[in-house]
Short mmCIF file of the C-alpha atoms (twelve columns), coordinates in Angstrom:
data_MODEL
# 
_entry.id   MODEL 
# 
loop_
_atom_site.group_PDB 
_atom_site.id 
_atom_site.type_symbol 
_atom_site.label_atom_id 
_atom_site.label_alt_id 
_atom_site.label_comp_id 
_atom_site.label_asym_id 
_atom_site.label_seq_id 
_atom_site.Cartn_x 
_atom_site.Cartn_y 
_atom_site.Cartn_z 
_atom_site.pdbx_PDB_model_num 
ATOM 1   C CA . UNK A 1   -87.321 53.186 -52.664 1 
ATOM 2   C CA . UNK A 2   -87.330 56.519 -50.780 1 
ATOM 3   C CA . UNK A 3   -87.379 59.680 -52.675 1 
ATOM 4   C CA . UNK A 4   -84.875 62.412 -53.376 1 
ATOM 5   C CA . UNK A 5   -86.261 64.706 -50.649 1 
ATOM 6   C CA . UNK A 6   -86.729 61.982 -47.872 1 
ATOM 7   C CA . UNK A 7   -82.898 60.675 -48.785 1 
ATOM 8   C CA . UNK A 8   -81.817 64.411 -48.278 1 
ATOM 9   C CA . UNK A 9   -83.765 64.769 -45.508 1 
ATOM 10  C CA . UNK A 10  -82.155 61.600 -43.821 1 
ATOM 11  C CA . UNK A 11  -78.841 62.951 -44.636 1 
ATOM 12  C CA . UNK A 12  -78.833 66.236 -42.962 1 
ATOM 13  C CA . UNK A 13  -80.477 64.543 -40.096 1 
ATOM 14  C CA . UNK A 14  -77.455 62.048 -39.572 1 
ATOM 15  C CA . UNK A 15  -74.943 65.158 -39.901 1 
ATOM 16  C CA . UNK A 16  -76.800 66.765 -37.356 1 
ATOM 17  C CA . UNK A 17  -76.601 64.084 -34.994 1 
ATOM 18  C CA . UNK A 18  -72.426 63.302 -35.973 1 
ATOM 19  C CA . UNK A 19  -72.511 67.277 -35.153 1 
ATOM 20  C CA . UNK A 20  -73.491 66.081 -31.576 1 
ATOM 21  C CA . UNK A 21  -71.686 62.639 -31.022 1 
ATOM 22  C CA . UNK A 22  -68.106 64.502 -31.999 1 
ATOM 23  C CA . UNK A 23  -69.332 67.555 -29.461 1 
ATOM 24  C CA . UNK A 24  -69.832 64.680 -27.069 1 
ATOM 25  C CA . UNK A 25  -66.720 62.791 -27.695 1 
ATOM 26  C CA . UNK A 26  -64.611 66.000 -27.060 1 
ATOM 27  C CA . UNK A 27  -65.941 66.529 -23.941 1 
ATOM 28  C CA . UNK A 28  -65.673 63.156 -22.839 1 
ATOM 29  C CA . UNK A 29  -61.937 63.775 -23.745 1 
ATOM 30  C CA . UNK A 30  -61.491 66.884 -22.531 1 
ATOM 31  C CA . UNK A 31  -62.698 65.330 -18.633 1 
ATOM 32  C CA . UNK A 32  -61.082 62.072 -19.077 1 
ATOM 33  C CA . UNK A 33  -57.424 63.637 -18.383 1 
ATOM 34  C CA . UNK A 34  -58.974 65.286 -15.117 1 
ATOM 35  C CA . UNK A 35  -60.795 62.533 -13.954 1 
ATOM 36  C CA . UNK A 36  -58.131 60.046 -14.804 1 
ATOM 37  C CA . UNK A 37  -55.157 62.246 -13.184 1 
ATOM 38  C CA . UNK A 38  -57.857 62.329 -9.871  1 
ATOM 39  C CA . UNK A 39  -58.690 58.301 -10.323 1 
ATOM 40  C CA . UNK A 40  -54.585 57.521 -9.988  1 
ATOM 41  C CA . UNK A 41  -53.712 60.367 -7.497  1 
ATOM 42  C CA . UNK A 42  -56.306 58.396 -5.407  1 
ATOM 43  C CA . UNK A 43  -54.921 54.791 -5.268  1 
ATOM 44  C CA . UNK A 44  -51.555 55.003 -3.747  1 
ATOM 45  C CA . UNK A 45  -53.254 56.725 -0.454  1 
ATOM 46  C CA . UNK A 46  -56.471 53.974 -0.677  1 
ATOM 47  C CA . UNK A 47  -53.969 51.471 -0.997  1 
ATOM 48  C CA . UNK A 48  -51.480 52.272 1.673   1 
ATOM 49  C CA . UNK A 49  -54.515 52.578 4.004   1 
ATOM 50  C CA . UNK A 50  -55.684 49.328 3.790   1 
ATOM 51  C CA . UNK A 51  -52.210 47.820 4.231   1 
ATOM 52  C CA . UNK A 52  -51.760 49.520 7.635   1 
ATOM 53  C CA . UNK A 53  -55.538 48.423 8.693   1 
ATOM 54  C CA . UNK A 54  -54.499 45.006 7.424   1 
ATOM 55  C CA . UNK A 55  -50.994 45.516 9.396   1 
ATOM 56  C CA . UNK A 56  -53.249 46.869 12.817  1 
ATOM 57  C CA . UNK A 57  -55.392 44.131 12.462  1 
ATOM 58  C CA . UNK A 58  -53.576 41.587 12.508  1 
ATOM 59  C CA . UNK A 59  -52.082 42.212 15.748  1 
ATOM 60  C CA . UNK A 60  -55.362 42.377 17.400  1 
ATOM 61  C CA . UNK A 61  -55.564 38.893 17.845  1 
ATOM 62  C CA . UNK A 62  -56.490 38.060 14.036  1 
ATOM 63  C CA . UNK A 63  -58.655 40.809 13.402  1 
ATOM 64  C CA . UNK A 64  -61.678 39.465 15.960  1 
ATOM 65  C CA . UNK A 65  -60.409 39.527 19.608  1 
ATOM 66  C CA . UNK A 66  -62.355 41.158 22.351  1 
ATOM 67  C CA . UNK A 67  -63.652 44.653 22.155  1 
ATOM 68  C CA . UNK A 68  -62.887 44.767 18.288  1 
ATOM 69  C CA . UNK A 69  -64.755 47.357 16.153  1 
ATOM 70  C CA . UNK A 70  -67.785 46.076 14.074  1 
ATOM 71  C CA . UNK A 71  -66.158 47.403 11.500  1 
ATOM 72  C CA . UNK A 72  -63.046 44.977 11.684  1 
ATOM 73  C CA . UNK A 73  -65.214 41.450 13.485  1 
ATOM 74  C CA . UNK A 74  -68.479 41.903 11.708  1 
ATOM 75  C CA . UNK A 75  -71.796 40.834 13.578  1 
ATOM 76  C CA . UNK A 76  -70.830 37.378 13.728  1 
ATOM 77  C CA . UNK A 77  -72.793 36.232 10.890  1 
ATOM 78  C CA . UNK A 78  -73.096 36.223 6.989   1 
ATOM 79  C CA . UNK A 79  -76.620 36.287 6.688   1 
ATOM 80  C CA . UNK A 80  -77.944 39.341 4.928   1 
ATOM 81  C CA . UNK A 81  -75.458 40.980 2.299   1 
ATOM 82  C CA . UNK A 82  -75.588 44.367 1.241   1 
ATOM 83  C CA . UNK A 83  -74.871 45.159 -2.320  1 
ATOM 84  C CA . UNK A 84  -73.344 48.623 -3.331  1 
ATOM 85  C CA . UNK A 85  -73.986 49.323 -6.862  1 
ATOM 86  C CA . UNK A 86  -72.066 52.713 -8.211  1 
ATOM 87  C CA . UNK A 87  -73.517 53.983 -11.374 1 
ATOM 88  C CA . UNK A 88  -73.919 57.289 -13.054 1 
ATOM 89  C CA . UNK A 89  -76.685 59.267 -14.039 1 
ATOM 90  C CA . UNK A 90  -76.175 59.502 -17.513 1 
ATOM 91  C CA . UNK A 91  -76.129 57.085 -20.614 1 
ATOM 92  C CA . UNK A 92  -74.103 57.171 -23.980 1 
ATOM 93  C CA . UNK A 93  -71.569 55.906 -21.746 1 
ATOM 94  C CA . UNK A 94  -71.350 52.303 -24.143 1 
ATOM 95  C CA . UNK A 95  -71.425 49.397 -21.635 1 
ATOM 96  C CA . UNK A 96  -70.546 51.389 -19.072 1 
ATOM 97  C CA . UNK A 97  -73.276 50.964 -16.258 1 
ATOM 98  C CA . UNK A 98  -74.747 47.427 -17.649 1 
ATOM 99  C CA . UNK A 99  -71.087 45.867 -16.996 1 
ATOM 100 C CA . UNK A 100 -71.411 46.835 -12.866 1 
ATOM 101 C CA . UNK A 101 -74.844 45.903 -12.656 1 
ATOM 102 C CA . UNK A 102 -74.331 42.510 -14.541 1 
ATOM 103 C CA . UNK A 103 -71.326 42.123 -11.742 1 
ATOM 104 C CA . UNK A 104 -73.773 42.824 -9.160  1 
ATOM 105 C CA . UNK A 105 -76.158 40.580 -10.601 1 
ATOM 106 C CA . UNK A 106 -73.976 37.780 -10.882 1 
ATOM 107 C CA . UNK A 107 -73.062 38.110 -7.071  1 
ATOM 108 C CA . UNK A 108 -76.891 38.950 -5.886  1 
ATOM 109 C CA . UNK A 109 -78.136 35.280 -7.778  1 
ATOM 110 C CA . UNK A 110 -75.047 33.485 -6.079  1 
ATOM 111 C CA . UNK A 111 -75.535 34.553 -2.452  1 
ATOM 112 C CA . UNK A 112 -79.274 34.033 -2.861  1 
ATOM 113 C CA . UNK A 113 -78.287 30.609 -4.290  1 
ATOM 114 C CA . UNK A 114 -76.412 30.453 -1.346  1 
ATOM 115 C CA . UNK A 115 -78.982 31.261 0.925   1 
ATOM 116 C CA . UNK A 116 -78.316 34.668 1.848   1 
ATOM 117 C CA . UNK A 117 -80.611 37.381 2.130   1 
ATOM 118 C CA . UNK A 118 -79.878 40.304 -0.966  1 
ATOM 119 C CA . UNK A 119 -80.463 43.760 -0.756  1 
ATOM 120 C CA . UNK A 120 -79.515 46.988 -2.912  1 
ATOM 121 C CA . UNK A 121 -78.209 50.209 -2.036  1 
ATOM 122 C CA . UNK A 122 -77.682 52.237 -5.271  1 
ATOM 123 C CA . UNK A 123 -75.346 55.184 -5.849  1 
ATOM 124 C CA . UNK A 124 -76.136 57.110 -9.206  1 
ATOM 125 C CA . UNK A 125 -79.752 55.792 -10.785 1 
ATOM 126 C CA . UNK A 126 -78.952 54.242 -14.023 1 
ATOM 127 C CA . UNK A 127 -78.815 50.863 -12.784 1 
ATOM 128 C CA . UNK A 128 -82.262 51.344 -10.662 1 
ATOM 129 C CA . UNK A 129 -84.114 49.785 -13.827 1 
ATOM 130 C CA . UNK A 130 -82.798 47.117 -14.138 1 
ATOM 131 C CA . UNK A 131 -82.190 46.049 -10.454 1 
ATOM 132 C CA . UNK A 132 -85.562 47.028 -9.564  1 
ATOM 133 C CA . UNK A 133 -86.584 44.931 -12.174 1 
ATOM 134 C CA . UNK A 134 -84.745 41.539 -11.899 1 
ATOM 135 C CA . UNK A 135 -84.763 42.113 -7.797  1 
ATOM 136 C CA . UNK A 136 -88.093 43.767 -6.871  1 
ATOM 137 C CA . UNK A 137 -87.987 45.106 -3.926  1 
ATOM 138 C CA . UNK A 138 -84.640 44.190 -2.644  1 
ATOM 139 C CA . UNK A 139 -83.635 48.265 -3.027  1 
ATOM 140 C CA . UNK A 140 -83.407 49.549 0.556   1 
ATOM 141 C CA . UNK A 141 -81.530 52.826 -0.178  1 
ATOM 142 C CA . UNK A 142 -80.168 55.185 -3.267  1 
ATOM 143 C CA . UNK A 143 -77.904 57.942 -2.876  1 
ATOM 144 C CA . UNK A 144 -78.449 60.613 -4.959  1 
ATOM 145 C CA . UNK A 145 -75.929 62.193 -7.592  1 
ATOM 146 C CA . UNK A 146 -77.668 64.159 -9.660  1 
ATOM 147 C CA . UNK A 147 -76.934 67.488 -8.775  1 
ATOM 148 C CA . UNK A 148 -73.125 66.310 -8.421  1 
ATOM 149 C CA . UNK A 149 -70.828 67.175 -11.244 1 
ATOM 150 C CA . UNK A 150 -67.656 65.518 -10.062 1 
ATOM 151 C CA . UNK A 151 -67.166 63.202 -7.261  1 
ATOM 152 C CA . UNK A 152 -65.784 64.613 -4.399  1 
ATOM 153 C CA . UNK A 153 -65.110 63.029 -1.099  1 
ATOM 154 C CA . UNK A 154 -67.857 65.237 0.680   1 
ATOM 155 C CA . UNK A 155 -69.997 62.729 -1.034  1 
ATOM 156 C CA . UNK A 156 -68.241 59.431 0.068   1 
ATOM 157 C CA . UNK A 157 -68.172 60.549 3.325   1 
ATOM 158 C CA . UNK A 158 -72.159 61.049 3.218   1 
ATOM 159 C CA . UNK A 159 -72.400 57.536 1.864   1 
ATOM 160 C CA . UNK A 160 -70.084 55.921 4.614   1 
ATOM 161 C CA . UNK A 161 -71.991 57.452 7.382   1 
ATOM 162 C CA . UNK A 162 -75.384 56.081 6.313   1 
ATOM 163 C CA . UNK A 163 -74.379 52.496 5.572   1 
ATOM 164 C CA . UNK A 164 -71.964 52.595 8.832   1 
ATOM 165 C CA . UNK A 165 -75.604 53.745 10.786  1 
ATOM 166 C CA . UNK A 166 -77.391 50.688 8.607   1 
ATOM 167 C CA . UNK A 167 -74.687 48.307 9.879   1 
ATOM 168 C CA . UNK A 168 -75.096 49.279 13.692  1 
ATOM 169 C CA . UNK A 169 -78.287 49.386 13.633  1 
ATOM 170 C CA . UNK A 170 -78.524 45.700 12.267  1 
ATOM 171 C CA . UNK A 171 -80.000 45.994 8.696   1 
ATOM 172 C CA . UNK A 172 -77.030 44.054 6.932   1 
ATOM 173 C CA . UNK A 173 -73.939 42.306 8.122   1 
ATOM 174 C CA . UNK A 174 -71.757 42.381 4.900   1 
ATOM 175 C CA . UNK A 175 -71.476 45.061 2.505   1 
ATOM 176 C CA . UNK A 176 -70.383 44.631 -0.914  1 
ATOM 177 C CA . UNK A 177 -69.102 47.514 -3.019  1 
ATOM 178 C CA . UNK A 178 -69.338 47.457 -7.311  1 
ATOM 179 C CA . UNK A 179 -67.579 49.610 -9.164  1 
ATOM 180 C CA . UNK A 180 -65.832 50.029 -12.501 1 
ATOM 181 C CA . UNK A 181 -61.973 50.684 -12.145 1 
ATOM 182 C CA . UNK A 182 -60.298 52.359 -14.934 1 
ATOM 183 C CA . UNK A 183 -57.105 50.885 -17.090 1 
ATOM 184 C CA . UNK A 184 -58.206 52.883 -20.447 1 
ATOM 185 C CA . UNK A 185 -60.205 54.666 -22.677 1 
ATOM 186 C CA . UNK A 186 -60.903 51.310 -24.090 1 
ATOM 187 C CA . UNK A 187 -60.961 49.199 -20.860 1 
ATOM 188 C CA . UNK A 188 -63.076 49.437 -18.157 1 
ATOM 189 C CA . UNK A 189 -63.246 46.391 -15.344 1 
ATOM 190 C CA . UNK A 190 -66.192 45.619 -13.338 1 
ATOM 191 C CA . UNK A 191 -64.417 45.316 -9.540  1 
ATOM 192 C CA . UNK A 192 -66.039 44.410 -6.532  1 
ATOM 193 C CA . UNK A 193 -64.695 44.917 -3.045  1 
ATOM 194 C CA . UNK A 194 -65.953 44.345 0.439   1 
ATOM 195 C CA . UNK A 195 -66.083 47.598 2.482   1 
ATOM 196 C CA . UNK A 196 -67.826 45.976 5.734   1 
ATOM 197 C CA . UNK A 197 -66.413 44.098 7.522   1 
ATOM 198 C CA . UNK A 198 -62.886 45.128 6.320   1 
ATOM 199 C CA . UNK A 199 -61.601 42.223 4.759   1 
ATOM 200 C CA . UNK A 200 -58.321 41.563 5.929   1 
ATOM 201 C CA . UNK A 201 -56.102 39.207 3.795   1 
ATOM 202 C CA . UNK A 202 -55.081 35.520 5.572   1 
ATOM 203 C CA . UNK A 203 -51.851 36.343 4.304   1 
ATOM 204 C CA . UNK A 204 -51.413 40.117 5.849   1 
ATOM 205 C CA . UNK A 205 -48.329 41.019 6.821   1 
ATOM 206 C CA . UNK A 206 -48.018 41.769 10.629  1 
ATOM 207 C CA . UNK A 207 -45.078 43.750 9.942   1 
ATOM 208 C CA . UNK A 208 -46.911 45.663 6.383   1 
ATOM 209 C CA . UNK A 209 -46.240 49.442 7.624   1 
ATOM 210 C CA . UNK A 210 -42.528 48.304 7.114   1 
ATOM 211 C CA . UNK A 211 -40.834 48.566 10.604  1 
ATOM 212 C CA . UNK A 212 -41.554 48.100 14.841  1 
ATOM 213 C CA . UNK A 213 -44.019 50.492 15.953  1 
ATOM 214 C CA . UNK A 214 -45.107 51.248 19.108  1 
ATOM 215 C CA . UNK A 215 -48.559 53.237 18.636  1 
ATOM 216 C CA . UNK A 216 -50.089 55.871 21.267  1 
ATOM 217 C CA . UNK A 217 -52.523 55.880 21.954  1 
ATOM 218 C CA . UNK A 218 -53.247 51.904 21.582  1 
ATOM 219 C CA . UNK A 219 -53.588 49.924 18.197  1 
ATOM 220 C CA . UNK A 220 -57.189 49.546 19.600  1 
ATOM 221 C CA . UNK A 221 -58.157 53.445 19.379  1 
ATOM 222 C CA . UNK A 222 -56.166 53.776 16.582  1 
ATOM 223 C CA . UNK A 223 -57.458 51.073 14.170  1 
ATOM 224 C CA . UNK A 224 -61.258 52.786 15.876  1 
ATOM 225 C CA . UNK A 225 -60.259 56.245 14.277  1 
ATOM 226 C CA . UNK A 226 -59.035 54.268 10.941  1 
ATOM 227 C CA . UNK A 227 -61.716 51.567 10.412  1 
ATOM 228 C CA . UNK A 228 -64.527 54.376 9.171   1 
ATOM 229 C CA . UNK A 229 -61.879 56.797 7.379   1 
ATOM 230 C CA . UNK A 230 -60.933 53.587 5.706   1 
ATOM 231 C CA . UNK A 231 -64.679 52.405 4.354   1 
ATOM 232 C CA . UNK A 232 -65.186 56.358 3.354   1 
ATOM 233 C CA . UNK A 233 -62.012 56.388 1.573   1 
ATOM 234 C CA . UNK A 234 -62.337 53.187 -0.192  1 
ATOM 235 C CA . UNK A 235 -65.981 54.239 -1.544  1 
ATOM 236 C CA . UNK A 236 -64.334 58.020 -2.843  1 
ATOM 237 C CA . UNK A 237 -61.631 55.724 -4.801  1 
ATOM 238 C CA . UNK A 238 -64.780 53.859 -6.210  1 
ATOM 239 C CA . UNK A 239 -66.715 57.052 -7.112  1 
ATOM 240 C CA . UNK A 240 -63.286 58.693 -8.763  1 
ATOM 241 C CA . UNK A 241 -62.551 55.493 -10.587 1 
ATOM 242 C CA . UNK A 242 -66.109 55.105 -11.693 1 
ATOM 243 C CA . UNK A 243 -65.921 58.550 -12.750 1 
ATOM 244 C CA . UNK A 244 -62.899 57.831 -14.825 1 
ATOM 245 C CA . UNK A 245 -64.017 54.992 -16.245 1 
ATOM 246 C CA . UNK A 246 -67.350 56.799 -17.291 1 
ATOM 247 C CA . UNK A 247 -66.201 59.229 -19.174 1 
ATOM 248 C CA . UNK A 248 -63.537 56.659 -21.028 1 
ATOM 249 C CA . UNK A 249 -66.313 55.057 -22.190 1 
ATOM 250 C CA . UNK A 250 -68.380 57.914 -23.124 1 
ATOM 251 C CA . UNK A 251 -65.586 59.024 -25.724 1 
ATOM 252 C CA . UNK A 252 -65.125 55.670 -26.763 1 
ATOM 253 C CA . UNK A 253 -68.555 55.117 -27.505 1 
ATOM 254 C CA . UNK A 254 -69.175 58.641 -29.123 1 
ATOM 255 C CA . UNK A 255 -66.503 57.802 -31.226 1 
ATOM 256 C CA . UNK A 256 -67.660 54.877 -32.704 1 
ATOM 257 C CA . UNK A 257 -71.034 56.133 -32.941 1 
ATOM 258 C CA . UNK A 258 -69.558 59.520 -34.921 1 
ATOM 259 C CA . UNK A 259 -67.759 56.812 -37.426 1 
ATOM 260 C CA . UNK A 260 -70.842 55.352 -37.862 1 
ATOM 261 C CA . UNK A 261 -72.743 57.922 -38.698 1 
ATOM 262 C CA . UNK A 262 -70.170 58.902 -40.965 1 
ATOM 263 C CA . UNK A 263 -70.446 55.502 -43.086 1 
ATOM 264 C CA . UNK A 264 -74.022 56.048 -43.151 1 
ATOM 265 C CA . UNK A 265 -73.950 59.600 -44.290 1 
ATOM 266 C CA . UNK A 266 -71.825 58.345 -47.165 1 
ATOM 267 C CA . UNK A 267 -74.030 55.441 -48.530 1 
ATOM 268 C CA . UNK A 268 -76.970 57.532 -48.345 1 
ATOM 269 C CA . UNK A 269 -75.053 60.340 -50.274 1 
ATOM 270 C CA . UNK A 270 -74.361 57.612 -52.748 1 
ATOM 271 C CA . UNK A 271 -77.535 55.959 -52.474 1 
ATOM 272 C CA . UNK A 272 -78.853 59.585 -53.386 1 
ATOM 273 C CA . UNK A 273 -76.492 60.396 -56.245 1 
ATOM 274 C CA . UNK A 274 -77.940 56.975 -57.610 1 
ATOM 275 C CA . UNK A 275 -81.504 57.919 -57.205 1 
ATOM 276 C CA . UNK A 276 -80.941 61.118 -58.414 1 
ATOM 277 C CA . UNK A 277 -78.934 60.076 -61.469 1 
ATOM 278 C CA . UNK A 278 -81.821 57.579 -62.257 1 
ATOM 279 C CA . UNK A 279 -84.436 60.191 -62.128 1 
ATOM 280 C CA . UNK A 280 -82.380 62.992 -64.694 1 
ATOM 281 C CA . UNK A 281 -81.720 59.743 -66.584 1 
ATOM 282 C CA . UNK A 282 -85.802 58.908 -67.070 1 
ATOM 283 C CA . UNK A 283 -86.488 62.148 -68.239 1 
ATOM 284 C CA . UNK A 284 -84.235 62.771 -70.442 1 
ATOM 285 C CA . UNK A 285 -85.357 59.391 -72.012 1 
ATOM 286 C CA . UNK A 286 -88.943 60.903 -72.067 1 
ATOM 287 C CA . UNK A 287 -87.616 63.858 -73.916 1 
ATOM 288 C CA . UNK A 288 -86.035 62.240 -76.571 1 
ATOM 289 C CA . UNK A 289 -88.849 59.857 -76.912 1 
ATOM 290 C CA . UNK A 290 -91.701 62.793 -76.982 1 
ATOM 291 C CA . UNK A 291 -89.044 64.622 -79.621 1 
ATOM 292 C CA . UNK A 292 -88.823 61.595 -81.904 1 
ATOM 293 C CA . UNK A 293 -92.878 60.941 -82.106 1 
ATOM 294 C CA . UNK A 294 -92.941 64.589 -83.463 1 
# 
């Protein structure tokens, strides 16, 4: 059994560290409202983008007639598939970054089921372990976030630029994008989304934008301008969602782990008490004794 002084020891060591997870928790909370007011301001606009690419598209003789952007008709082929991990840089974030690298997982050991040839391009570097362990040598890129305190589209626009150059210059022919989209504090979901080609739904509305247009200059140059805006836009709704959902899970994990140490600290306190109650007990027991053999 541990002694007094290690038991009291233990116990202002867990109150230091519940001292830290509620700090933690209320600034998790305190940047949740921000990030999740950016994370919702952001979807209508990502949203309404796609459905006029998906609308432009589809008038350009299904999305793959002649003199199409790469963006829209692809390369032709499936073969090699690019995998877009967003993660953060920090932990005590709960399940947080092992949920989108799981998803990405899950995907990578399908398409290489399938055939297809895998690689990694990492945002953030808290899932590097782990892919770089289960895929070695299947990372090709990682964009770097550490010196970035909140997403900002300056960043997704970096991102889109590099993999659009990695497309044209042949080094994939399908990107896939992972990220965690926010519901809650409590729920997080693991989304994936394909950013190149744009993936335009069979069932897309040739009429989506909600009325006849006639476009100047042509639907061609226009969807051109759009296509790119589109892929950087859909990756800065990724990186404000993921932000989102990061810090929901921080507080929700910080929270549990500030309860926890709370139970602890109070069955070591009694655990203590008994100890200590034991010990006063024994010597008073050896006083009495030592008085009665006088």
């Amino acid at each position: 059994m541990a002694s007094l002084k290690e038991l009291k020891i233990r116990i202002g060591s867990v109150k230091s560290t519940q001292k830290i997870t509620k700090a933690k928790q209320m600034v998790a909370a305190a940047k949740l409202r921000k990030a999740q007011a950016a994370a919702e301001a952001a979807r209508p606009y990502s949203s309404r983008l796609e459905a006029v690419v998906a609308s432009l598209a589809s008038k350009i003789a299904g999305g793959s007639g002649e003199g199409a952007s790469p963006l829209l008709a692809g390369t032709g082929k499936d073969d090699v598939h690019l995998l877009v991990v967003a993660n953060s840089d920090r932990g005590l974030a709960g399940a947080f970054n092992a949920n989108i690298v799981k998803a990405a997982r899950a995907k990578a050991e399908e398409l290489i089921a399938a055939g297809k040839t895998v690689k990694f391009y990492l945002i953030g570097r808290k899932g590097r372990p782990v892919i770089n362990r289960t895929f070695p040598g299947m990372i090709v890129a990682q964009y770097d976030t550490t010196g970035v305190k909140e997403p900002g589209f300056a960043q997704a626009q970096a991102i889109a630029q590099e993999l659009g150059k990695m497309f044209l210059d042949g080094k994939f022919d399908v990107a896939h994008l992972f990220y965690s989209q926010f519901k809650s504090a409590l729920a997080q979901i693991p989304t994936e989304q394909q950013i190149i080609p744009v993936k335009i739904p069979a069932d897309a509305d040739r009429n989506a934008i909600g009325a006849t247009v006639e476009y100047e200059p042509s639907e061609e140059a226009i969807l051109d301008d759009l296509l790119p805006r589109n892929v950087t836009v859909q990756i800065f709704k990724a990186l404000l969602e993921n932000n989102a959902s990061e810090q929901g899970a921080s507080m929700t994990a910080m929270d549990n782990a500030t309860r926890n140490a709370g139970d602890l600290i109070n069955k070591l306190t009694i655990q203590y008490n008994r100890s200590r109650q034991a010990a006063i007990t024994t010597e008073l027991v050896e006083i009495i004794s030592g008085a009665e053999a006088l």
